[in-house]
C-alpha positions in Angstrom: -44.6 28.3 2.6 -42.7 27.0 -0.6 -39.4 27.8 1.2 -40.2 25.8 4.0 -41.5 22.7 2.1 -38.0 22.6 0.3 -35.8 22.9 3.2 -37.8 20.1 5.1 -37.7 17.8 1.7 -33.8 18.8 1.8 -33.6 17.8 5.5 -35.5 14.2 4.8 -32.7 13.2 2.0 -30.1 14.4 4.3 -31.6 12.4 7.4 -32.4 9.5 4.9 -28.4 9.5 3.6 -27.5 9.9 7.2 -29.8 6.7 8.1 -27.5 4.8 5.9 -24.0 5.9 7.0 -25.7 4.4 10.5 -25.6 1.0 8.9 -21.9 0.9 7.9 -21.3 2.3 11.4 -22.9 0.0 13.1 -21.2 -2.6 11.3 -18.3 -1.3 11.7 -18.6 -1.2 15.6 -20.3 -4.6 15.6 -16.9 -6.4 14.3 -15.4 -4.3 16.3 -16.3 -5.4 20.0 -16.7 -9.1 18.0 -12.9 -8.7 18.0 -12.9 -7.8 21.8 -15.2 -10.5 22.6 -12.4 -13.0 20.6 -9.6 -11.6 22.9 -11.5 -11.3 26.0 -12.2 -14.9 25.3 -9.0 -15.8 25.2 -7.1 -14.0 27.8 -9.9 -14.9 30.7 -10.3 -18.5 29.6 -6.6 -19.4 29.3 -5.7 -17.4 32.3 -8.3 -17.1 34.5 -10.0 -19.8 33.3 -13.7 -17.9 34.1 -17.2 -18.5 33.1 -18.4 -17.8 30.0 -21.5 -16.3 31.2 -19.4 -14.1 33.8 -16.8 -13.0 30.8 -20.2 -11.4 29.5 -21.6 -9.9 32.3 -18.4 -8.3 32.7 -18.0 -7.1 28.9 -17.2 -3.1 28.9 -20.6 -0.8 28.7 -19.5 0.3 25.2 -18.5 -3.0 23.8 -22.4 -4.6 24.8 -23.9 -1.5 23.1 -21.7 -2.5 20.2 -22.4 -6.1 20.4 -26.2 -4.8 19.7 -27.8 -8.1 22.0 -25.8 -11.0 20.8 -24.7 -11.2 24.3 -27.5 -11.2 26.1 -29.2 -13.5 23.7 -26.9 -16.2 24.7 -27.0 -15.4 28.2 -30.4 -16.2 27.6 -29.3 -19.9 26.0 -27.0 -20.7 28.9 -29.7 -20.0 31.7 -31.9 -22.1 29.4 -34.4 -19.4 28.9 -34.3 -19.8 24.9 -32.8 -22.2 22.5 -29.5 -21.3 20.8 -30.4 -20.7 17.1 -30.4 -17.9 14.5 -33.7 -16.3 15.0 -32.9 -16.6 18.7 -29.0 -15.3 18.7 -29.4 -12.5 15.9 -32.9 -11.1 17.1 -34.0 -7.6 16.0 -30.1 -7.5 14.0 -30.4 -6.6 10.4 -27.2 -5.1 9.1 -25.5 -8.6 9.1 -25.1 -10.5 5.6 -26.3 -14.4 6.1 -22.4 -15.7 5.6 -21.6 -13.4 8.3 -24.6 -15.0 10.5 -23.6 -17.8 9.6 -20.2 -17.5 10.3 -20.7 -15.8 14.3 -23.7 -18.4 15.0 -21.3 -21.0 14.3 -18.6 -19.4 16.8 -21.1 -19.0 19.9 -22.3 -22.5 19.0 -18.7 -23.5 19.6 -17.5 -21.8 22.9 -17.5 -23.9 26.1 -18.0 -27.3 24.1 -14.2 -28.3 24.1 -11.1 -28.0 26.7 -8.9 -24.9 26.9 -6.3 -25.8 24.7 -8.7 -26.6 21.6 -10.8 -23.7 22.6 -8.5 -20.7 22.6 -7.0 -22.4 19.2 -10.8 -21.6 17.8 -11.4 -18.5 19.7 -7.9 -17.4 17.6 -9.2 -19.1 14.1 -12.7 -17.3 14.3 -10.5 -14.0 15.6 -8.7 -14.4 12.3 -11.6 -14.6 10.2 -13.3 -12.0 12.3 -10.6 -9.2 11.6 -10.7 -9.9 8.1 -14.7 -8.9 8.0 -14.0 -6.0 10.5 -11.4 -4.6 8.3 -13.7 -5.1 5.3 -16.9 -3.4 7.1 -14.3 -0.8 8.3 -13.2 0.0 4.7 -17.0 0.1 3.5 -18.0 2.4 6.5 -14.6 4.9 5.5 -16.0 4.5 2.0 -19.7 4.4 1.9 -20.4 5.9 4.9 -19.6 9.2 4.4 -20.9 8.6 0.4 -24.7 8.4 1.4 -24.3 11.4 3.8 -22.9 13.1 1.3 -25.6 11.4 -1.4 -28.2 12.6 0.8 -27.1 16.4 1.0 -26.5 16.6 -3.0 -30.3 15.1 -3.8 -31.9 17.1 -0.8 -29.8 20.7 -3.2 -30.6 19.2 -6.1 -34.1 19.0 -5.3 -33.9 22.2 -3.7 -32.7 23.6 -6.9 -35.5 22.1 -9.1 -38.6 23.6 -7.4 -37.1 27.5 -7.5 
């Protein structure tokens, strides 16, 4: 019974390190399709010159997973069914810092208010800015990542090694 105590103890630090390597992930994967999004932008409203609320519905599967709901939040503020704030745009989305809220509530805020020319030159501006934060959260996830899975499995031993 002792045995099985420890090795279910072990398993809660590893899934607790493991719940926090999710978080640098996610971030990760976030910026990520935030930089697709930015190009997507780009190409489709210089070129094609489509709807912004059709350049979402037409987003790849893996990039609106990514996106965690940002997207359909402000599908939501342009068919007028909510108003376009923070609580609104970043709803159930916790693994963002408030700069970086700050920062992507002021892009969506932006798009569709100004002609093409002046919005593909800010589209490119908050891409910039954008791949400087994804590489950052990149570096973190390579970094920390794999640290707190690691973190997790040395306390779950450690412990395990205390109570024999």
């Amino acid at each position: 019974m002792k045995f099985i105590i420890l090795i279910l103890i072990a398993l809660i630090c590893i899934f607790i390190g493991y719940i926090f390597s999710k978080k640098y992930k996610t971030r990760s994967n976030f910026f990520q399709a935030l930089l697709y999004l930015c190009q997507k932008f780009d190409i489709e409203i210089n070129y094609s010159r489509e709807r912004l609320k059709n350049i979402f519905l037409n987003l790849d599967d893996k990039y609106k997973k990514d996106l965690k709901g940002i997207d359909g939040n402000y599908i939501a503020f342009i068919d007028k069914e909510s108003p376009l704030d923070k609580d609104s745009l970043f709803k159930n989305i916790t693994f963002l810092k408030d700069s970086e809220k700050e920062l992507i509530f002021s892009f969506f805020k932006t798009l569709g208010r100004s002609d093409v020319d002046s919005q593909s030159k800010e589209i490119k501006n908050f891409q910039s800015r954008f791949e400087s934060i994804a590489n950052n959260a990149q570096s973190e996830n390579k970094k920390y990542g794999s640290l707190s899975i690691k973190l997790g499995i040395i306390a779950g031993l450690l412990i395990v090694v205390i109570f024999i």
